[in-house]
MARLUM-455472 format. One line per 10 residues: number of its first residue (from 1); their letters; for each residue x, y, z of C-alpha. Coordinates in Angstrom, 1 decimal. Layout:
# MARLUM-455472
NUM = A = X:Y:Z | ...
***
This chain:
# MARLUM-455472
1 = XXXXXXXXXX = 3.1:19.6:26.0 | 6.4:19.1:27.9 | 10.1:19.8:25.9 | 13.3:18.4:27.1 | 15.8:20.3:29.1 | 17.8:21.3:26.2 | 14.8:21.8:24.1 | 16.2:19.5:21.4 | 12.2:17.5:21.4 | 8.7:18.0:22.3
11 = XXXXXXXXXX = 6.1:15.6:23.2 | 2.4:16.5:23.0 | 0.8:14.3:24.7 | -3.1:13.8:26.6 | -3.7:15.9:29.6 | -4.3:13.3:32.2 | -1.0:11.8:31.8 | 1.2:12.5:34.7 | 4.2:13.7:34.5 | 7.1:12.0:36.4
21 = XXXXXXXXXX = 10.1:13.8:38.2 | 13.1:11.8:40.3 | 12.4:11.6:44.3 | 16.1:11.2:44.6 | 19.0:12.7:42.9 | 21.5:9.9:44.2 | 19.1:6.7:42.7 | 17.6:7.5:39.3 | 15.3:5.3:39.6 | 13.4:6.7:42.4
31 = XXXXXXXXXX = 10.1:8.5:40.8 | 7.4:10.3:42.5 | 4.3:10.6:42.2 | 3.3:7.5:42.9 | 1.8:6.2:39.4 | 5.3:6.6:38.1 | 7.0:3.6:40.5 | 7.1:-0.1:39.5 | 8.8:-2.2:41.1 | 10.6:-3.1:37.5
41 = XXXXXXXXXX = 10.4:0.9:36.3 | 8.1:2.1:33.9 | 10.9:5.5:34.2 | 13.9:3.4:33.8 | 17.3:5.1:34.0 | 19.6:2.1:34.4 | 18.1:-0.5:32.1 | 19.6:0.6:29.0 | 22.6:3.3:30.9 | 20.4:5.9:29.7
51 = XXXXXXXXXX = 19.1:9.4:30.7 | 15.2:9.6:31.0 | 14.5:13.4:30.0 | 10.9:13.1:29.6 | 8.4:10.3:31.6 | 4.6:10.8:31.8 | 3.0:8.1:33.3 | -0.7:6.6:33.2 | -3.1:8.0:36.1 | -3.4:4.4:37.6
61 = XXXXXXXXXX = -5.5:5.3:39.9 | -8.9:3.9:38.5 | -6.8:0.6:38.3 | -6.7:0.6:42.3 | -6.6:-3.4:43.8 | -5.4:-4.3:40.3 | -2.6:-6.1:38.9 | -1.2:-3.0:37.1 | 2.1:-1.5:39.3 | 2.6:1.8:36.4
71 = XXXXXXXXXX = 2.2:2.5:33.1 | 4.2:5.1:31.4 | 5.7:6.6:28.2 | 9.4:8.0:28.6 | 12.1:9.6:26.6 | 15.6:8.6:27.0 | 19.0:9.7:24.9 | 21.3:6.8:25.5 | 24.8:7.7:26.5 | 27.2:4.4:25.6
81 = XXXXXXXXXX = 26.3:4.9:21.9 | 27.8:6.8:19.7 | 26.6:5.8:16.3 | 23.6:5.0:13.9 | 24.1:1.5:13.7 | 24.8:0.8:17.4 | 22.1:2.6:18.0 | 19.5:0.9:16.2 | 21.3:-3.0:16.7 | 22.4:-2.9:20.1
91 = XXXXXXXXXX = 19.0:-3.4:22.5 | 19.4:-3.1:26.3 | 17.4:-6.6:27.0 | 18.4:-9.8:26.0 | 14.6:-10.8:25.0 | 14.4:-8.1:22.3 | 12.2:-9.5:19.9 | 10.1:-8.2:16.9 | 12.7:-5.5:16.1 | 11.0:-3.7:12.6
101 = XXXXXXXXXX = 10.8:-0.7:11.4 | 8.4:2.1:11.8 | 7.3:5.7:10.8 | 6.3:8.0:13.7 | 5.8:12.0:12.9 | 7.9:11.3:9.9 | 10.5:9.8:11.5 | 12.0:6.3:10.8 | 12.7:4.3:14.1 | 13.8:0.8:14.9
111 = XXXXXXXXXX = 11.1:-0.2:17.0 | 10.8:-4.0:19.5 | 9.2:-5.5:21.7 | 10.7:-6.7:25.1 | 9.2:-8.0:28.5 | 11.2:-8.1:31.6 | 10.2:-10.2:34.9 | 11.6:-10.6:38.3 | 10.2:-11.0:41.7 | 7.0:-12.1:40.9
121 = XXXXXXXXXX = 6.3:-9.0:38.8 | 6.4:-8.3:34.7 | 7.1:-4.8:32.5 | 6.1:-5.2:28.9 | 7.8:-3.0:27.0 | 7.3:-1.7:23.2 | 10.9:0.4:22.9 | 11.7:2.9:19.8 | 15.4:4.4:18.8 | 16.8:6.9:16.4
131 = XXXXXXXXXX = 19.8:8.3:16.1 | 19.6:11.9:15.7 | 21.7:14.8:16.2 | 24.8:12.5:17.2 | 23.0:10.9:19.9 | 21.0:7.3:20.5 | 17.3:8.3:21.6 | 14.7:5.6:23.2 | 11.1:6.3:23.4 | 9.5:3.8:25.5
141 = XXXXXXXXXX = 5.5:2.5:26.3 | 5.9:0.0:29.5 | 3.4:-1.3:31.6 | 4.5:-2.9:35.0 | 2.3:-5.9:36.5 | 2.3:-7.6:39.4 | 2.0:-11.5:39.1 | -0.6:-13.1:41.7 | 2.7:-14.8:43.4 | 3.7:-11.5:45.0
151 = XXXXXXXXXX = 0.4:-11.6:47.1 | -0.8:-13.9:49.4 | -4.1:-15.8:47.9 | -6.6:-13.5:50.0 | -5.3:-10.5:48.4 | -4.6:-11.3:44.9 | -5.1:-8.4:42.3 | -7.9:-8.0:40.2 | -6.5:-9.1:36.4 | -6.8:-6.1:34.1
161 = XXXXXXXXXX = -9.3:-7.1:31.2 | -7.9:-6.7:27.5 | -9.9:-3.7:26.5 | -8.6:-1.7:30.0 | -4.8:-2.5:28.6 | -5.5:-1.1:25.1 | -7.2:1.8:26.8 | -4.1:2.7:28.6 | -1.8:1.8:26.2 | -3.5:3.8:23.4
171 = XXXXXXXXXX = -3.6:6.8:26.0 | 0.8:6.1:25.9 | 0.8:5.9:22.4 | -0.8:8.8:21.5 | 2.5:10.2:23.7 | 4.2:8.5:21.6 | 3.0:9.7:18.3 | 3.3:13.2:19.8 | 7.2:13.1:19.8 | 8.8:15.7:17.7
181 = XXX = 12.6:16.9:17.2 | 12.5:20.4:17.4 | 16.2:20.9:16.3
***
């Protein structure tokens, strides 16, 4: 179980996730260990001008030689929005899609999907917010690939089969559904 800094939340969440701290106080989005850095982050800080508080990431190490960069789930309470309705209306990519609602530990969030690509290299992204407490929060489930173009043809990645994805996003998820307010 890890709680926020200001013990406002808890996340329960499986033992084998890892739990991701900043490498460097000047660039937030400078992660260590190593399962927690993308080349897109999975622990993003400055996609959505938010503050990650809580980022556990996926042990990607049985993934090794594959096209998966990270995986992780991470908590974020956006500071550039100050109300409900920004909050739940105002997304931080322009290819926000499926925005719906859904219930998680009793809770109503506006949840989306959104995918991000640049240099040869994709997060996929499911992203949840609530306003709570006067504050925007984002809970997040990315997974960061690499696409065979950032590698020459001799050493291009083993493609990560369905059931391997679900695996390791149902490990996220059940982050996810651990989320509690605790005030």
């Amino acid at each position: 179980m890890a709680t926020s800094p200001d013990g406002l939340f808890e996340v329960r969440y499986p033992k084998s996730l890892v739990v991701c701290s900043h490498r460097d106080g000047e660039n937030p989005d400078v992660w260590s260990p190593e399962e927690c850095i993308a080349d897109i982050p999975v622990c993003d800080n400055s996609g959505h001008a938010g503050e990650v508080m809580i980022c556990l990431a996926y042990p990607a190490g049985e993934f090794e030689k594959s096209e998966l960069q990270a995986a992780a789930f991470a908590v974020s309470r956006i500071g550039n929005i100050h109300s409900a309705g920004d909050c739940t209306k105002k997304w931080p990519r322009s290819n926000t899609s499926e925005i719906h609602s859904q219930r998680i530990g009793g809770l109503t969030f506006q949840a989306a999907v959104a995918r991000e690509s640049g240099n040869s290299h994709t997060v996929f992204a499911n992203l949840y917010r609530i306003f709570h407490g006067g504050a925007c929060y984002e809970l997040d489930v990315s997974i960061a690939l690499a696409q065979e173009t950032a590698f020459a043809p001799e050493d291009a990645p083993r493609k990560l089969p369905a059931a391997e994805r679900e695996r390791m996003k149902g490990m996220l998820t059940q982050a996810l559904a651990g989320f509690r307010f605790l005030k």
